[in-house]
C-alpha positions as CSV (number, residue, x, y, z in Angstrom):
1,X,-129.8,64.3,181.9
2,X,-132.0,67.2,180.7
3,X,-131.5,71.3,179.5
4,X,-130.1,73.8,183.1
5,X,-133.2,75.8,184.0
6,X,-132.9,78.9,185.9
7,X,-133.9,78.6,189.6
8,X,-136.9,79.6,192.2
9,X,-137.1,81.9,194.1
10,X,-138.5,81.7,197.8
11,X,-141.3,84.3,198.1
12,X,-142.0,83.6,201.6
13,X,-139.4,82.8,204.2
14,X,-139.4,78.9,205.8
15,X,-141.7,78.6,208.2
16,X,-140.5,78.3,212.4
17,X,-137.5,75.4,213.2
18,X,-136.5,75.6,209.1
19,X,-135.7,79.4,209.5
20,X,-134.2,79.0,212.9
21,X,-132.2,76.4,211.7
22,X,-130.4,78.2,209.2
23,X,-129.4,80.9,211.3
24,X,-125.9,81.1,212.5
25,X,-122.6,82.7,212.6
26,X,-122.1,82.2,209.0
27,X,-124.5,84.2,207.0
28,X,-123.2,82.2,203.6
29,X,-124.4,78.8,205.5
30,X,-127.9,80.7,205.9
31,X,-128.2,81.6,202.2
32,X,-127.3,78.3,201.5
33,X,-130.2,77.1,203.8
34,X,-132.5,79.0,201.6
35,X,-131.0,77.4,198.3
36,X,-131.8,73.8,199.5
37,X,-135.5,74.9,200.6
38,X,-136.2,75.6,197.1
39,X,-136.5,71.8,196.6
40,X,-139.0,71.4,199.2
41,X,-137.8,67.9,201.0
42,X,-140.2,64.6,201.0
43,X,-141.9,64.9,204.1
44,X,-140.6,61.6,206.0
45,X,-141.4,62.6,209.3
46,X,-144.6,63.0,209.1
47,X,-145.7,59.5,210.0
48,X,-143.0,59.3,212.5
49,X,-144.8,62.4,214.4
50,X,-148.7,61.1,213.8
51,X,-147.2,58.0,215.7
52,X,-145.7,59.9,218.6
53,X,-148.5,62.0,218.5
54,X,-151.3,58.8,218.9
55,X,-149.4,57.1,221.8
56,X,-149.4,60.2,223.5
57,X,-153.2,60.7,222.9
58,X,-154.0,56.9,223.9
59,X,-154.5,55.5,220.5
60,X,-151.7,53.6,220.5
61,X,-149.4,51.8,222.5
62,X,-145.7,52.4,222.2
63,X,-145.5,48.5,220.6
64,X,-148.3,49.1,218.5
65,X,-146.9,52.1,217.2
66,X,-143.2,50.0,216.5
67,X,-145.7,47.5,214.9
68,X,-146.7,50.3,213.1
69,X,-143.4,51.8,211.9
70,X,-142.7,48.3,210.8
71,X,-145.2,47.8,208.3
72,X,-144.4,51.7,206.4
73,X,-143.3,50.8,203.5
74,X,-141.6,53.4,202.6
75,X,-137.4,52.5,204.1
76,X,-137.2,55.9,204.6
77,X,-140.1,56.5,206.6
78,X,-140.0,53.4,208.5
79,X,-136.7,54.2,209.7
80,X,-137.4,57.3,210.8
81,X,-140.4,56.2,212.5
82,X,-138.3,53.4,214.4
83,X,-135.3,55.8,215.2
84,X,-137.5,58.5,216.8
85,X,-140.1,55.8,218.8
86,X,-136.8,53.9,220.2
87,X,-135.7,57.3,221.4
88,X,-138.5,58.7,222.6
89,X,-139.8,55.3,223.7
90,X,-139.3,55.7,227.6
91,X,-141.0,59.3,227.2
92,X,-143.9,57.7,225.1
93,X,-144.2,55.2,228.0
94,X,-144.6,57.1,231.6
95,X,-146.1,60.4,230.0
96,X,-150.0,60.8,231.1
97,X,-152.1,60.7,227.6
98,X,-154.3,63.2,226.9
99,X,-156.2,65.3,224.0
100,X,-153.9,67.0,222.0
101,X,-154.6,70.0,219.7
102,X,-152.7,71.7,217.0
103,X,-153.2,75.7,217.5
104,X,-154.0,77.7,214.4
105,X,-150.9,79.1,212.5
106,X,-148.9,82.1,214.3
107,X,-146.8,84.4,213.0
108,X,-144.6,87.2,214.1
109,X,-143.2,90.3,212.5
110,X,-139.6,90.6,211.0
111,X,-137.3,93.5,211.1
112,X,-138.1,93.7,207.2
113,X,-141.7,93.8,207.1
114,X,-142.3,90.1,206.6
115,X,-143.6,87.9,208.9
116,X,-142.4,84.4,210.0
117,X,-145.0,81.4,209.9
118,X,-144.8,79.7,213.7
119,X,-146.1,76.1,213.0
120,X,-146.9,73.8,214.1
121,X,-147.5,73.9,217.6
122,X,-149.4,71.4,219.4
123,X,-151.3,71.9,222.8
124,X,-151.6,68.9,225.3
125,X,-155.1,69.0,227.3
126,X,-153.4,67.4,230.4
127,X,-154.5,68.6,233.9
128,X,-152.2,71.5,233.5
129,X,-152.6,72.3,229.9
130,X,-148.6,71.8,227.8
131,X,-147.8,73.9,224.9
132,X,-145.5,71.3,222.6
133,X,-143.2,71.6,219.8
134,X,-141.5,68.7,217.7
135,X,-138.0,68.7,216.2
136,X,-137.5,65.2,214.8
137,X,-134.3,65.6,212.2
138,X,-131.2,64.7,212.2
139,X,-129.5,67.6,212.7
140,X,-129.6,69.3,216.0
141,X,-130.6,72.9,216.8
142,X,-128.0,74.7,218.7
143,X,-128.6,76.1,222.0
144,X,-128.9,79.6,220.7
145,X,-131.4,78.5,217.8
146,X,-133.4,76.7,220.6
147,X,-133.4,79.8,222.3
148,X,-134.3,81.8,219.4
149,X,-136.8,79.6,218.7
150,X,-138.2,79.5,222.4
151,X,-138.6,83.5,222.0
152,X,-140.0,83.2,218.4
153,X,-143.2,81.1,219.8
154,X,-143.2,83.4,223.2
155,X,-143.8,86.3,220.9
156,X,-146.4,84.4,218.7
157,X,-148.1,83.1,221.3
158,X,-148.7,86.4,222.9
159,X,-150.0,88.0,219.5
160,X,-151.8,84.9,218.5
161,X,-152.9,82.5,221.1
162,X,-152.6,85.5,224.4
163,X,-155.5,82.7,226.3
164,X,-151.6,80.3,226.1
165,X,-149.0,82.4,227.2
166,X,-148.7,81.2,230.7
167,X,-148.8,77.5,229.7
168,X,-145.5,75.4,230.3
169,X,-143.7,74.2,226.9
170,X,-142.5,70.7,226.1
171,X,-140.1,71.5,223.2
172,X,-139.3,67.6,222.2
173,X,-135.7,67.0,220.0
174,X,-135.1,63.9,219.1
175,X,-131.8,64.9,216.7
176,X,-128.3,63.4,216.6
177,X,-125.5,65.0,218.6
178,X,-122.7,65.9,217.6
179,X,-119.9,63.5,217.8
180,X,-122.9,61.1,218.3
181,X,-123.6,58.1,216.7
182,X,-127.4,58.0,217.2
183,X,-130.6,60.1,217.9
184,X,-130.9,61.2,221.9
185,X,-134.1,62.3,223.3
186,X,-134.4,66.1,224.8
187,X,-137.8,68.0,227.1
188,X,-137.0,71.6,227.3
189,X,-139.5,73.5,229.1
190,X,-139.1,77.2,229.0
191,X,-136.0,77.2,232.0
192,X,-134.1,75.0,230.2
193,X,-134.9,76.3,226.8
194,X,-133.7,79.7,227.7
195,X,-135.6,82.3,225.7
196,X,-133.7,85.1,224.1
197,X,-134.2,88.3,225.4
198,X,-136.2,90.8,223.0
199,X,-133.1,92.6,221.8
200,X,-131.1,89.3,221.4
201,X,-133.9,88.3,219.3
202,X,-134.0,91.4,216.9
203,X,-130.6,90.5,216.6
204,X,-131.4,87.2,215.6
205,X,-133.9,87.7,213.2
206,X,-131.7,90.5,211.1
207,X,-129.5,87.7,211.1
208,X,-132.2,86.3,209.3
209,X,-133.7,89.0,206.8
210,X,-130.1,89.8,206.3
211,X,-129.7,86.7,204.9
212,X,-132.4,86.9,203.0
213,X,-132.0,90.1,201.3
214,X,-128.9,89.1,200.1
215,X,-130.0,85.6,198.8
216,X,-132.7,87.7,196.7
217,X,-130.2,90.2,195.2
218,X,-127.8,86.9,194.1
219,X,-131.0,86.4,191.6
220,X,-132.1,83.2,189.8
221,X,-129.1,80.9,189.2
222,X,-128.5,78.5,186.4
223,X,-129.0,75.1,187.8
224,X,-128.6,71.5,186.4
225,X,-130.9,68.6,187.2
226,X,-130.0,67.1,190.4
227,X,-129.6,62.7,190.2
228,X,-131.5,61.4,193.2
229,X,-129.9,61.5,196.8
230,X,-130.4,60.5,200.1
231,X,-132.1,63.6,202.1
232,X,-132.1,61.6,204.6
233,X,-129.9,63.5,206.8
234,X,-131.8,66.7,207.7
């Protein structure tokens, strides 16, 4: 199956909802997180979100888009495609469509001296201008990620895009809950969102560099050629 090679190294942290998502109690489960983003996944939600994205712009209708899904033939696509429109489908259907546009990349700065990439994140030109933010895998954010990740694009917004910091949010999970058997669609704006306060946040991201200082002084590890697997549980 081929010679161990020594492994990567991140340079740069994950960008936004990957680095909140590795973030928890367990700073082990975080260094871990960084391991696995070494092997940068297949991106298989990225037709899934251009679909969302054109029905809510008016290009598509919602059974267009299924039609659409249908034909990707790719099974792993298609089936996130199908999963996330049939969840999202009575969202897709009653929400006014508009111009959307995807702001230039953000960033804030970490208690170490690095910065964290915010992106994407969409605007929505409706008659009262929406910020948005898409978290389409399988795995859910926990409330305090959400709200970690609420304050992460507060203080990027205000650094980067100041003209949007008084636009309302529609943070858009489509994930599996646990104890779930299937995806469940979730709008946060920023009340139910519930943005960490700045010091929570510090605290948060040192959870973060913490994490990642550690995982850098572990060093390269001697790693064996990984067989082929279903990713498609992230």
């Amino acid at each position: 199956m081929g010679d161990s090679v020594l492994s990567t190294l991140l340079t740069e942290l994950p960008s936004f909802l990957s680095a909140v998502s590795m973030v928890g109690d367990d700073r082990s489960r975080t260094i871990q997180g960084l391991v696995r983003a070494e092997h940068k996944s297949p991106p298989r939600y990225d037709l899934a979100r251009d679909l969302f994205l054109d029905v809510l712009r008016g290009n598509f209708t919602i059974e267009s888009a299924f039609s659409q899904a249908q034909s990707l033939p790719l099974e792993i696509e298609r089936k996130c495609a199908e999963e996330i429109l049939n969840t999202s489908k009575s969202f897709l259907s009653n929400e006014p469509v508009g111009r959307i546009g995807l702001l230039s990349p953000m960033a804030i700065p970490l208690p170490n001296g690095m910065e964290l990439a915010v992106s994407p994140v969409w605007i929505r030109h409706l008659s009262q201008p929406r910020l948005m933010v898409l978290h389409f895998w399988r795995q859910p954010l926990s409330q305090w990620q959400l709200s970690a990740a609420a304050a992460i694009l507060i203080s990027a917004v205000k650094r980067d895009e100041p003209e949007c910091r008084y636009l309302d949010l529609d943070f858009i999970s489509v994930a599996v809950p646990d104890h779930s058997p299937e995806r469940r669609f979730r709008r946060y704006d920023w009340y139910t969102v519930k943005p960490l306060e700045d010091e929570d946040l510090h605290r948060f991201l040192g959870r973060l560099c913490d994490a990642w200082k550690e995982y850098h002084n572990r060093g390269p590890r001697v790693i064996k050629p990984r067989r082929e697997r279903d990713l498609f549980d992230t």
